[in-house]
KOLLO-982422 format. One record per residue (C-alpha): x, y, z. Coordinates in nm, 2 decimals. Example, Ala and Ser with C-alpha at 12.3 -4.5 7.8 and 13.67 -1.06 7.14 Angstrom:
REC       X       Y       Z
REC    1.23   -0.45    0.78
REC    1.37   -0.11    0.71
***
This chain:
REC       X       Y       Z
REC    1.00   -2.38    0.33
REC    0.79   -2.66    0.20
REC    0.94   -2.84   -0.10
REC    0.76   -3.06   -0.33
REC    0.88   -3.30   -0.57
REC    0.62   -3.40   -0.79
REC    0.30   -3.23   -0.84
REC    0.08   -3.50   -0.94
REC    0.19   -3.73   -0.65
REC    0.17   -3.56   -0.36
REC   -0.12   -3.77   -0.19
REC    0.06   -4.07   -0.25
REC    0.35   -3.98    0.00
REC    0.34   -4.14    0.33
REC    0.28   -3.87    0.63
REC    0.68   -3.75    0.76
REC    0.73   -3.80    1.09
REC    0.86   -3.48    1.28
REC    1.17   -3.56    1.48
REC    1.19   -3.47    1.82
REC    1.37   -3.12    1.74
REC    1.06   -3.02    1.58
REC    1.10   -2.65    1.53
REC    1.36   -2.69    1.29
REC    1.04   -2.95    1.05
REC    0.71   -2.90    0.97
REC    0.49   -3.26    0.93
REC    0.34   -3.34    0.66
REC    0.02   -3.17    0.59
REC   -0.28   -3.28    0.38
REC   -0.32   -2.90    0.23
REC   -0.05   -3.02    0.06
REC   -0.25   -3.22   -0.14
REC   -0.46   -2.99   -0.32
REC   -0.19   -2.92   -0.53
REC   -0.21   -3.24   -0.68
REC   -0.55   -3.18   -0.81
REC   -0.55   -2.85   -0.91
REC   -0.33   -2.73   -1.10
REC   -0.38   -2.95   -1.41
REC   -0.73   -2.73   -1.40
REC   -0.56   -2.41   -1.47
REC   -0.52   -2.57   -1.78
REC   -0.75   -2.30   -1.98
REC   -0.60   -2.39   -2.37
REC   -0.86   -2.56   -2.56
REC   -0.67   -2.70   -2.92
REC   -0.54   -3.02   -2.92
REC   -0.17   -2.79   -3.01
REC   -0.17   -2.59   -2.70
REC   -0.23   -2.85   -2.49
REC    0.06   -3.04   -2.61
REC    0.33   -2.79   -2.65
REC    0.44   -2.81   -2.30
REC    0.39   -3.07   -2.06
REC    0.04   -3.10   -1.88
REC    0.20   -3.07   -1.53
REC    0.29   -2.68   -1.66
REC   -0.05   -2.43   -1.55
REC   -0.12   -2.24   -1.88
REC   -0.33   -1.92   -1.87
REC   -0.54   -1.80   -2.12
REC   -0.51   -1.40   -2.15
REC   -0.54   -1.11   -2.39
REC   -0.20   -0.95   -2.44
REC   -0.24   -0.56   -2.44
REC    0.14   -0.49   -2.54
REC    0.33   -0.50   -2.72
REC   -0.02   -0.58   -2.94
REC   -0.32   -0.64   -2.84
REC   -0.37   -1.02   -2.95
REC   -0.50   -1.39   -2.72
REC   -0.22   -1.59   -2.61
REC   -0.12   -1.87   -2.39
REC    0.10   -1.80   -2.10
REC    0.27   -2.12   -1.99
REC    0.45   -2.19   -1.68
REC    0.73   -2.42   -1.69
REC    0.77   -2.56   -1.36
REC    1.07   -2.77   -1.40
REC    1.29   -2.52   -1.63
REC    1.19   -2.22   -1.44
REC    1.05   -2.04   -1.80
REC    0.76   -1.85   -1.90
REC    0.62   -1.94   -2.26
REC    0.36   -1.75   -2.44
REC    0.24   -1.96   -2.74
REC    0.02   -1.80   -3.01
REC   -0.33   -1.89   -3.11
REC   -0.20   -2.15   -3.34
REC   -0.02   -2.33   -3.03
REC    0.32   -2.23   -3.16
REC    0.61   -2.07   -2.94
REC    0.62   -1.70   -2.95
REC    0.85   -1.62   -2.68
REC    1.03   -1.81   -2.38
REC    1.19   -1.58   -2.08
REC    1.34   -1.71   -1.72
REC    1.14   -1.65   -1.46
REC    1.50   -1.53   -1.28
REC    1.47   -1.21   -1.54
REC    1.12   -1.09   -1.42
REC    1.18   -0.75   -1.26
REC    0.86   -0.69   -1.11
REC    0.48   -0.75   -1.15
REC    0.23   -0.49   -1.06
REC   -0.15   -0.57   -0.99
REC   -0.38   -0.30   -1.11
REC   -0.57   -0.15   -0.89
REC   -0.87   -0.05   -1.04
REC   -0.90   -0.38   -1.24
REC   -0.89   -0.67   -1.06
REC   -0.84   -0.90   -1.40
REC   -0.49   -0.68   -1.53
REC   -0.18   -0.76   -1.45
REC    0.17   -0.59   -1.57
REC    0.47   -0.81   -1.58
REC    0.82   -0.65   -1.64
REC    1.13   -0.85   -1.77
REC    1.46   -0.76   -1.76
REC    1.63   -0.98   -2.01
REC    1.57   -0.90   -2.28
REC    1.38   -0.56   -2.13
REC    1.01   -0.60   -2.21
REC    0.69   -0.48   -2.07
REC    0.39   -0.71   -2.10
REC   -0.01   -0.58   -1.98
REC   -0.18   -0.92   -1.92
REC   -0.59   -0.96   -1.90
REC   -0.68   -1.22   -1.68
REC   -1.03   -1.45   -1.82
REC   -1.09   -1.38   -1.43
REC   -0.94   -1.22   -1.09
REC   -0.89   -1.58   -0.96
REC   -0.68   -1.62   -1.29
REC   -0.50   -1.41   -1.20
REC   -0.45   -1.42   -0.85
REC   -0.32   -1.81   -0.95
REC   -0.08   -1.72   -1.20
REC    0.10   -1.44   -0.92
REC    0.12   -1.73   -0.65
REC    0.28   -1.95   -0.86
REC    0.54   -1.70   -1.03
REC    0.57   -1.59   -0.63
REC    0.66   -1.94   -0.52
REC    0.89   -1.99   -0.80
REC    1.11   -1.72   -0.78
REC    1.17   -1.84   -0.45
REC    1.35   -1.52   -0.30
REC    1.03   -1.39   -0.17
REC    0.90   -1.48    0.16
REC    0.51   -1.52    0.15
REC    0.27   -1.62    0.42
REC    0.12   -1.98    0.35
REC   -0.20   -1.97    0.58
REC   -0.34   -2.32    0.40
REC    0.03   -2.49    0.49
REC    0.12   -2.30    0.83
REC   -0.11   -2.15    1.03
REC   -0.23   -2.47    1.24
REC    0.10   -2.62    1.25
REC    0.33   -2.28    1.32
REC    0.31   -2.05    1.62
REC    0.18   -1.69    1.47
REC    0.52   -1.51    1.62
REC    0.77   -1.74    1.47
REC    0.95   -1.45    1.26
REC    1.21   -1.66    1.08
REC    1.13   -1.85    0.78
REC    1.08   -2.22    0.79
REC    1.35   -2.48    0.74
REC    1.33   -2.69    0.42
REC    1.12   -3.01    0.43
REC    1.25   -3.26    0.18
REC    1.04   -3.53    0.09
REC    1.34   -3.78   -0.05
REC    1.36   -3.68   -0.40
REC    1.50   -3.33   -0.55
REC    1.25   -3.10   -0.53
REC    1.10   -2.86   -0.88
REC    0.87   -2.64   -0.61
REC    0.99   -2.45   -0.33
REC    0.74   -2.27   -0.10
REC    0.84   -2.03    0.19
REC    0.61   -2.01    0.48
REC    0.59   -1.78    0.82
REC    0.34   -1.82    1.08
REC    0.27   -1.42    1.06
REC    0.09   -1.24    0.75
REC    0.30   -0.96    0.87
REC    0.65   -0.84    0.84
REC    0.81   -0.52    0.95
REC    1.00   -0.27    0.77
REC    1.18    0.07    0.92
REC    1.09    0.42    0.76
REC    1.30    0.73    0.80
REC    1.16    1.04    0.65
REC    1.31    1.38    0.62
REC    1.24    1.71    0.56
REC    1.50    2.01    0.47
REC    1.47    2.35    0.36
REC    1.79    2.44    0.15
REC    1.67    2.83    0.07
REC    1.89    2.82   -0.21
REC    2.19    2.70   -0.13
REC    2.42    2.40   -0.20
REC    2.24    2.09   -0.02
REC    2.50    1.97    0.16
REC    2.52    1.95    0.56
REC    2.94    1.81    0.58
REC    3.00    1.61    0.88
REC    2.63    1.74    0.99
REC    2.45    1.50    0.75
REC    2.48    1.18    0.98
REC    2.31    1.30    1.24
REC    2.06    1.40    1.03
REC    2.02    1.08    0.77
REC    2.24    0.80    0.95
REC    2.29    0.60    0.67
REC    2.24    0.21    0.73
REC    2.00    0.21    1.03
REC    1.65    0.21    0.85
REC    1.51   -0.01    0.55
REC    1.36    0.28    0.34
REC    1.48    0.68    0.32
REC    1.26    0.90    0.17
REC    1.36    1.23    0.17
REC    1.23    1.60    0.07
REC    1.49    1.88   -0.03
REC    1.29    2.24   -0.07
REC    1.50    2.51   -0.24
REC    1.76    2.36   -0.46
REC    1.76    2.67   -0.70
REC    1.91    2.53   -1.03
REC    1.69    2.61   -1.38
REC    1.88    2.35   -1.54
REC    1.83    2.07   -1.32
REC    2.20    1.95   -1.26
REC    2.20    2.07   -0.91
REC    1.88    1.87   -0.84
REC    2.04    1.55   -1.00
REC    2.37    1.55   -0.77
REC    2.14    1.61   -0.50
REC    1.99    1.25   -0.55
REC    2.30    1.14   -0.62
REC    2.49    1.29   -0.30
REC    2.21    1.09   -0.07
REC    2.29    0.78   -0.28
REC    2.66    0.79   -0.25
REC    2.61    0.90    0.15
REC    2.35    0.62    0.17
REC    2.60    0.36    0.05
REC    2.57    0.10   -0.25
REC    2.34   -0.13   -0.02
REC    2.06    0.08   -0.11
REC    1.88    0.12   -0.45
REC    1.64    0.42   -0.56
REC    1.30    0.35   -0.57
REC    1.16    0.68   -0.75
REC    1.26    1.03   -0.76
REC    1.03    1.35   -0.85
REC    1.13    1.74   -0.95
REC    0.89    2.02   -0.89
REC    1.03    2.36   -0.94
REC    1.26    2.41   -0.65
REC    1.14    2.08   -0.47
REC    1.32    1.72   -0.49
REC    1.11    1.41   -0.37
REC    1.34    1.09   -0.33
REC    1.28    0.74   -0.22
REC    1.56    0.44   -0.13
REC    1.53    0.12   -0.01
REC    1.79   -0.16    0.11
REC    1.88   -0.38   -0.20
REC    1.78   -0.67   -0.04
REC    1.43   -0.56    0.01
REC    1.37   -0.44   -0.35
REC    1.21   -0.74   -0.50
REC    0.91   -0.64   -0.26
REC    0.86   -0.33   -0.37
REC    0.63   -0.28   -0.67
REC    0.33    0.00   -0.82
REC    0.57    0.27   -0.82
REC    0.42    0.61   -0.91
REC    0.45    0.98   -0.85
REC    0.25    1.30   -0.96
REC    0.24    1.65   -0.88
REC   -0.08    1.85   -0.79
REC    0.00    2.23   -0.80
REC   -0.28    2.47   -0.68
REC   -0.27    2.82   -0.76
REC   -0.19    3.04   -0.48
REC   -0.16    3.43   -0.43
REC    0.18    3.36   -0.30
REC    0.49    3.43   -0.56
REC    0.56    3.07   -0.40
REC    0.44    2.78   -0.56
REC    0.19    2.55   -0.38
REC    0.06    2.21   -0.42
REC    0.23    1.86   -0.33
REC    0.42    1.53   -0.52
REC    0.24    1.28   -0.45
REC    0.42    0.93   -0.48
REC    0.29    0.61   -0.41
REC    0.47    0.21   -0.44
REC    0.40   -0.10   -0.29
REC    0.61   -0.30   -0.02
REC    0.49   -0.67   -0.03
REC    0.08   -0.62   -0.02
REC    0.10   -0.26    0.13
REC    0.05    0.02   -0.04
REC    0.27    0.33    0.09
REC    0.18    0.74   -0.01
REC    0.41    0.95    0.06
REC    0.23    1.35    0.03
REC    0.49    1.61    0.05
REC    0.35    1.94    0.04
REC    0.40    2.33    0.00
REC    0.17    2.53    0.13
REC    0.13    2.90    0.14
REC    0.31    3.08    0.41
REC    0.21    3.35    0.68
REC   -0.02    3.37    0.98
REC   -0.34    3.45    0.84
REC   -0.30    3.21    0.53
REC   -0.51    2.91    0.70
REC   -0.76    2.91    0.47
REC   -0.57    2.93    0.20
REC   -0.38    2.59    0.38
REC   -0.66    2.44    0.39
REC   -0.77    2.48    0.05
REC   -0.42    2.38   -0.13
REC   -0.47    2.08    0.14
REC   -0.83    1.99    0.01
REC   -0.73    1.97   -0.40
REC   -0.43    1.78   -0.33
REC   -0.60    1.50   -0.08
REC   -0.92    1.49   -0.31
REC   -0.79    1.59   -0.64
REC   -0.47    1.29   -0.69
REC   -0.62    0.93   -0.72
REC   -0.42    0.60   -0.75
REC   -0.54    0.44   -1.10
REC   -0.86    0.62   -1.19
REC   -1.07    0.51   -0.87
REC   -1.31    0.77   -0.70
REC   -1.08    0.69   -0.40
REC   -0.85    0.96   -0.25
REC   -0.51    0.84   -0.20
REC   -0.52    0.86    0.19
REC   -0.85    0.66    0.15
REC   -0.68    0.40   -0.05
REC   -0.32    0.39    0.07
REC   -0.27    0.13    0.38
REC    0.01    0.39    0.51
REC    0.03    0.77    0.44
REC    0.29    1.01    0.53
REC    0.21    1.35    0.47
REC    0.52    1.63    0.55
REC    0.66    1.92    0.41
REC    0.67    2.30    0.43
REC    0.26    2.33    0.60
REC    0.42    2.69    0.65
REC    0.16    2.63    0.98
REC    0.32    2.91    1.26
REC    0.28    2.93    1.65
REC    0.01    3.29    1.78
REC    0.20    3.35    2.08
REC    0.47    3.65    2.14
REC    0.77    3.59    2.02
REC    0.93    3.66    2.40
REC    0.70    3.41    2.51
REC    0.80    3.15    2.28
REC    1.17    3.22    2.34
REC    1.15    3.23    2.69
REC    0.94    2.90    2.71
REC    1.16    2.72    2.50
REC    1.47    2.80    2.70
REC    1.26    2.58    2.98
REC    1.14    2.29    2.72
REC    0.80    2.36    2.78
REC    0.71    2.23    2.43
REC    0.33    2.15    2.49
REC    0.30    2.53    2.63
REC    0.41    2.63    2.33
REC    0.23    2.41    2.05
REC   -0.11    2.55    2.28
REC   -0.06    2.87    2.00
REC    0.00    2.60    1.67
REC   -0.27    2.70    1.42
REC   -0.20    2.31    1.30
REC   -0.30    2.17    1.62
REC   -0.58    2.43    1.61
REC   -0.73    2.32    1.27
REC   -0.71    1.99    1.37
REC   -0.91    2.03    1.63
REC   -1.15    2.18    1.43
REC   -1.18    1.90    1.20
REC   -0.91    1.93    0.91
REC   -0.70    1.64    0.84
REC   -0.90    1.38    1.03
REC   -0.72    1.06    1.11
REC   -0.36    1.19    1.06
REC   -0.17    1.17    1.36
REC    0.18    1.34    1.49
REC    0.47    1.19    1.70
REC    0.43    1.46    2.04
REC    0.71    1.71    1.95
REC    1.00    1.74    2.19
REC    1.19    2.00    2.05
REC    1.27    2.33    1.96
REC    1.07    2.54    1.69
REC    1.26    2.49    1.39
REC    1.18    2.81    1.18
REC    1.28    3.12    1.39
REC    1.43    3.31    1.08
REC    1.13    3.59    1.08
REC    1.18    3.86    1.28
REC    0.84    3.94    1.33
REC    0.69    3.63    1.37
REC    0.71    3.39    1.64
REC    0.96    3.09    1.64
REC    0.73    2.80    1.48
REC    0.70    2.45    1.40
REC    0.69    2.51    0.96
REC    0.82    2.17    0.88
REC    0.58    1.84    0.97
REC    0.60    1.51    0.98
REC    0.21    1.34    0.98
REC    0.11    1.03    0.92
REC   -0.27    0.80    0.85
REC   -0.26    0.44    0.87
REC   -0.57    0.22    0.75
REC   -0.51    0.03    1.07
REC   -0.38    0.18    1.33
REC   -0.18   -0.10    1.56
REC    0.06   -0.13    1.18
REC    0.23    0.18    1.25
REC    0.47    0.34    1.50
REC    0.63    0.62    1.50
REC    0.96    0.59    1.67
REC    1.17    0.94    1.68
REC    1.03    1.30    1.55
REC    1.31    1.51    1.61
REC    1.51    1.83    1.45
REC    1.90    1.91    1.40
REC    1.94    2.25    1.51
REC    2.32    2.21    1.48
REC    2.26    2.18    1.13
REC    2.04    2.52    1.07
REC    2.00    2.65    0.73
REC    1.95    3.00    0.77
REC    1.75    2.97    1.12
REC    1.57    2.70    0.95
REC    1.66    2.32    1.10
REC    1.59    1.99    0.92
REC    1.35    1.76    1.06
REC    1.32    1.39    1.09
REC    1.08    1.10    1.22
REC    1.13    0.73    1.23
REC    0.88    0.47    1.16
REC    0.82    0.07    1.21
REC    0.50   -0.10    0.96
REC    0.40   -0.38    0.95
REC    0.35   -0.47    0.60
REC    0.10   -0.75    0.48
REC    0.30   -1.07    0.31
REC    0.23   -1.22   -0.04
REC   -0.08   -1.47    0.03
REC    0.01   -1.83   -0.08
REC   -0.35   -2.02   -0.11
REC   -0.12   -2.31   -0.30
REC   -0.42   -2.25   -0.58
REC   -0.67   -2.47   -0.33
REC   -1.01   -2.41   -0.48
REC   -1.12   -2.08   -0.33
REC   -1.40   -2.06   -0.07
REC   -1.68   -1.94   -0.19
REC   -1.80   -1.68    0.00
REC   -1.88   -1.34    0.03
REC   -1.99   -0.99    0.24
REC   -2.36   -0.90    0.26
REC   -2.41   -0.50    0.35
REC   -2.75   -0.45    0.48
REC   -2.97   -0.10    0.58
REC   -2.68    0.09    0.50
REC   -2.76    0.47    0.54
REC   -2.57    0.79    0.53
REC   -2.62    1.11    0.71
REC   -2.44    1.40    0.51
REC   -2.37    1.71    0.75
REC   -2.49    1.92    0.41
REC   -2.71    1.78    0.16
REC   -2.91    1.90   -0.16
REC   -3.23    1.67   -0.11
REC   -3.27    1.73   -0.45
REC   -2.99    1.47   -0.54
REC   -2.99    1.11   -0.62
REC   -2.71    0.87   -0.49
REC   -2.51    0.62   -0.60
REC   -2.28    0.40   -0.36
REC   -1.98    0.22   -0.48
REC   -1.88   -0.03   -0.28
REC   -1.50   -0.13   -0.34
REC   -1.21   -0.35   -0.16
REC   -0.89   -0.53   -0.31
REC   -1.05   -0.85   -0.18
REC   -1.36   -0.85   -0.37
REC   -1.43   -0.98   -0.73
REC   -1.57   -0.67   -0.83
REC   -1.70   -0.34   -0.78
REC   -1.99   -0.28   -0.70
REC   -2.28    0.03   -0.77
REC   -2.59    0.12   -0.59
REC   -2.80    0.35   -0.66
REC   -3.09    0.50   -0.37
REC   -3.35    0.82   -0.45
REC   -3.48    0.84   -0.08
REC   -3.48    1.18    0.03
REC   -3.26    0.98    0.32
REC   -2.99    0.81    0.08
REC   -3.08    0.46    0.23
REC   -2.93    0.18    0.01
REC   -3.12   -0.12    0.04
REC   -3.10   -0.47   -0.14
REC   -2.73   -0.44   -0.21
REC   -2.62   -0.78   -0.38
REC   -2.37   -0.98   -0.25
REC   -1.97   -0.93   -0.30
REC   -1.81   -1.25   -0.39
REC   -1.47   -1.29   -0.24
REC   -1.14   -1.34   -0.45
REC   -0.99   -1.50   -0.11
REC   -1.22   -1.66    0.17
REC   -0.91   -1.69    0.44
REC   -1.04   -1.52    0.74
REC   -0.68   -1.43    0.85
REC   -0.65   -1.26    0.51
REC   -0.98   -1.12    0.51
REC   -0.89   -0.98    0.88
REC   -0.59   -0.71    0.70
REC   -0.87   -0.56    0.43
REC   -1.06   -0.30    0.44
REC   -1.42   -0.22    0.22
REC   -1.46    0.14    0.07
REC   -1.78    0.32    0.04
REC   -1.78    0.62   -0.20
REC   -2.09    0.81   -0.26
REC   -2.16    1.00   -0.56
REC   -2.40    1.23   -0.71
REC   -2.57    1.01   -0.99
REC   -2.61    1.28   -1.27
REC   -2.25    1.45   -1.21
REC   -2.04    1.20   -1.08
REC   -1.94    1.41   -0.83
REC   -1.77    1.24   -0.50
REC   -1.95    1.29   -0.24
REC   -1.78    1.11    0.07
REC   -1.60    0.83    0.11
REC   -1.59    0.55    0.43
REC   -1.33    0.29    0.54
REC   -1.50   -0.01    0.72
REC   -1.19   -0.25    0.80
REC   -1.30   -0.60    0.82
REC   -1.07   -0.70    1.11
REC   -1.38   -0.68    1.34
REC   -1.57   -0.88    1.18
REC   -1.32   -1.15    1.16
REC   -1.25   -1.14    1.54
REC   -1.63   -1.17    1.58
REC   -1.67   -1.51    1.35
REC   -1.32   -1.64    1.53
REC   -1.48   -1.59    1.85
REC   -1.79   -1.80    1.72
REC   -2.02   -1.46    1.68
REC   -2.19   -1.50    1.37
REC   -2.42   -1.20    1.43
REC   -2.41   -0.90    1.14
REC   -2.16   -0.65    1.23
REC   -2.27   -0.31    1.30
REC   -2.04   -0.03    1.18
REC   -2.09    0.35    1.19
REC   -1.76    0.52    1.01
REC   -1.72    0.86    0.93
REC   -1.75    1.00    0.57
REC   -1.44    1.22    0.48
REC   -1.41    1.46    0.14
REC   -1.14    1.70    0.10
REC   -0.93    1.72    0.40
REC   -1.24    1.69    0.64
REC   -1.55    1.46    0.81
REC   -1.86    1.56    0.56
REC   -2.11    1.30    0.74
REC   -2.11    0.94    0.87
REC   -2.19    0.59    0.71
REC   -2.40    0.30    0.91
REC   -2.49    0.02    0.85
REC   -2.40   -0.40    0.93
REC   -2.17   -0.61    0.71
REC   -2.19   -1.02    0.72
REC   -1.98   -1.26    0.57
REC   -2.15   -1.54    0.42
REC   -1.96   -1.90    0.35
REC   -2.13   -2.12    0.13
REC   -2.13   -2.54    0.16
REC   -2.23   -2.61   -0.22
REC   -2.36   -2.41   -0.47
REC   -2.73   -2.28   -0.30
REC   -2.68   -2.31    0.08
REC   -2.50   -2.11    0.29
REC   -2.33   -2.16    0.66
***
């Protein structure tokens, strides 16, 4: 942690000399400095009042409230108090809150200028429009650094001075004086957190496994639980509510509940240590129900939350039942992967999630005699017997592409059909937007605990979630991608059609739409897409989105993923040439075609040249 005393006189401090146990210090560093000259700039109010209700060392932020009324106001920061003051257009004090009593602030996703920010005393919701995304972006860092209890990576104060695999936080720096700032550095952009997810089939009866439930969900051993409970039967609802409440109280009070969802007979529920819950942020569920020939209903909650900068989506899903229902699997599959969007983007919430987990009742069953099965399990011979899985099979044959599954090591869980062969019903899958942030650690059954021939499953994962970025508000470099001969090849195409490609990432200013009527949709002269953040070590955990539509419907037609850690390895190895990318182009559940093109990023010295 890096603590400042006075904002406006940081350059004139004399360099600190590290002492010769230097791990436990960090020297003085001139990034430091920047501080001192920028944030009287943030300074956006224009009368002579605003600027001198509060001191001029306090950032004020010029935004357009959109609750409780939709009126311009001031938003001050109060750096030495620790407050939050919103003065009106005439300059005069409408409202002064801690900082301590913000409960959360969640960044819209589809609009880079909006901001929500929660209070808890006294309880107030406040939708914020930012004159710009760097706006915003300033006012987050600061409210981040000041609330203190959140540990960010500083990349403009750290990363020359602190080995990348230092996990623990820095020791405070004090310069001599008390300090009004505080700012906590790592050397890593990462952090881990442990998942445990669970899936249990309670066919109607009381959801309760006794002594049984430990083994199952060990309480203590993992930073987040979410858990799915299929058939709690209860029209009322009470039976689902004690079911949250049973896994809270077997959890323990160290845990808080991030979000729970009902859907007929099916209980979605998330918890997470209450140490950790200041990170977590965006929290959202819906429910995508697809009709179905089945007396069963079919479909998925969907629920989605932030932990730090990552976005999380966890799919659970019913899908019809029986051994000749795969295309009827595969179609629930499709409407619930295409059909449930975070904000309103054109994005797919396994496009746009960094992590997602999808698991549930897939109902998927093994084509092999039922003898056989038996008589192969008795031996353990698990990948003899997953040869007959119609999931592995449709896999295989395209559906689901990029979701992954721990190898399975035990016995078929669902052996309650007579005439059907014991099968694996209950999944555990995951998709990461990077693969080397994820890994799963168990995937494993309780067969002690069978409900009805019908055993609960479980897997365990590590992420690696990206930190808060701290730019200390230094002027941002001004930079930017530059896509070039970027062409797509769909697998089936009306020729008819004309094309529009929206070009998307959380790192860019904007989005962005072009259009291309070439019989072969080739999009050429794409404008450049100015950066929010120019930090190559940032840049290197993004990825850019490419969603093709039909330009008179609207209608999606793919989407690609290019992420931009490649690119970043090639300017950090001194390769400046364009990056050449080919990606595939997924819609509903499968590949549809393939993307290609090269992506550069450009750095600019001044206004007009470019390095």
């Amino acid at each position: 942690a890096v603590k400042i005393n006075d904002l406006h006189s940081i350059d004139a401090m004399p360099p600190v000399c590290a002492p010769s146990h230097a791990t436990d210090f960090i020297p003085y560093t001139p990034a430091l400095s920047t501080l001192s000259r920028v944030l009287p700039a943030a300074t956006v109010g224009s009368k002579a009042s605003e600027r001198s209700a509060v001191p001029a060392t306090n950032p004020q932020f010029l935004v357009l409230e959109q609750s409780p009324v939709v009126q311009p106001a001031t938003w001050v920061v109060q750096v030495a108090s620790q407050r939050i003051v919103t003065l009106s257009k005439e300059g005069t004090v409408r409202n002064s809150l801690p900082l301590e009593a913000i409960a959360r602030t969640d960044a819209s996703i589809s609009n880079a200028l909006e901001l929500t920010v929660a209070f808890t005393d006294p309880p107030s919701e406040y939708i914020l429009q930012f004159a710009s995304a760097f706006q915003r972006r300033q006012f987050l860092e600061l409210i981040t650094v000041l609330q203190g209890h959140v540990e960010v990576w500083c990349p403009d104060v750290c990363s020359d001075i602190i080995p990348a695999t230092r996990p623990a936080p820095l020791h405070p720096q004090q310069f001599g004086a008390p300090s009004c700032v505080q700012v906590h550095g790592t050397g890593s952009p990462l952090e881990d957190i442990t998942i445990w997810i669970g899936v249990a089939d309670w066919k109607g009866r009381s959801p309760s496994l006794g002594e049984l439930m430990h083994q199952w969900l060990p309480p203590g051993e993992y930073d987040w639980y979410t858990v799915a409970a299929f058939g709690i039967e209860d029209d009322t609802g009470s039976a689902k509510e004690e079911w949250v409440q049973h896994l809270h109280h077997h959890l323990g009070p160290q845990y808080t509940v991030v979000d729970q969802c009902v859907w007929g007979t099916t209980v979605l529920c998330s918890f997470v240590r209450n140490c950790l819950w200041h990170k977590v942020s965006n929290v959202g569920a819906t429910i995508s129900n697809t009709p179905s020939e089945s007396d069963t209903p079919c479909g998925a909650i969907v629920a989605t939350a932030k932990y730090c900068e990552t976005m999380l989506c966890f799919v659970c899903c019913r899908l019809p039942s029986g051994p000749f229902a795969n295309s009827e699997r595969e179609a629930v599959l499709a409407d619930v992967l295409s059909d449930v969007h975070i904000a309103d983007l054109d994005l797919d919430v396994t496009a746009r999630a960094c992590h997602t987990f999808l698991f549930g009742a897939l109902n998927y069953t093994v084509e092999r005699r039922r003898t056989e099965v038996q008589q192969l399990q008795k031996h353990n011979q698990y990948a003899l017997i997953l040869k007959g899985d119609q999931l592995k099979q449709q896999q295989m044959g395209g559906l689901l592409p990029g979701f992954c599954e721990h190898p399975i090591a035990f016995d078929p869980t669902e052996k309650s059909d007579p005439c059907l062969s014991p099968s694996y019903t209950d999944r555990i899958l995951w998709r990461s937007l990077s693969s080397d942030r994820v890994q799963c650690i168990t995937y494993s059954s309780v067969p002690q605990a069978d409900i009805e021939d019908r055993a609960p499953i479980y897997a365990t994962f590590r992420l690696k979630c990206q930190r808060p970025f701290i730019s200390l508000f230094a002027p941002p470099v001004r930079s930017s991608l530059h896509l070039e001969q970027v062409v797509a090849k769909e697998n089936r195409r009306d020729p008819k059609s004309n094309l529009v490609l929206t070009i998307w990432s959380p790192c860019v200013e904007q989005p962005l739409h072009v259009s291309s009527k070439a019989p072969q949709p080739m999009f050429q002269g794409i404008p450049s897409l100015p950066l929010v953040v120019g930090d190559l070590e940032f840049l290197s955990t993004q990825t850019l989105f490419l969603v093709m539509k039909d330009q008179k419907t609207g209608e999606v037609k793919g989407t690609g993923r290019i992420p931009l850690l490649p690119l970043m390895q090639n300017l950090a190895d001194g390769l400046t040439s364009p990056y050449t990318f080919d990606v595939p182009l997924e819609l509903r559940a499968r590949i549809v075609g393939t993307i290609s093109g090269a992506l550069r990023y450009v750095r600019y010295t001044n206004e007009s040249d470019e390095i």
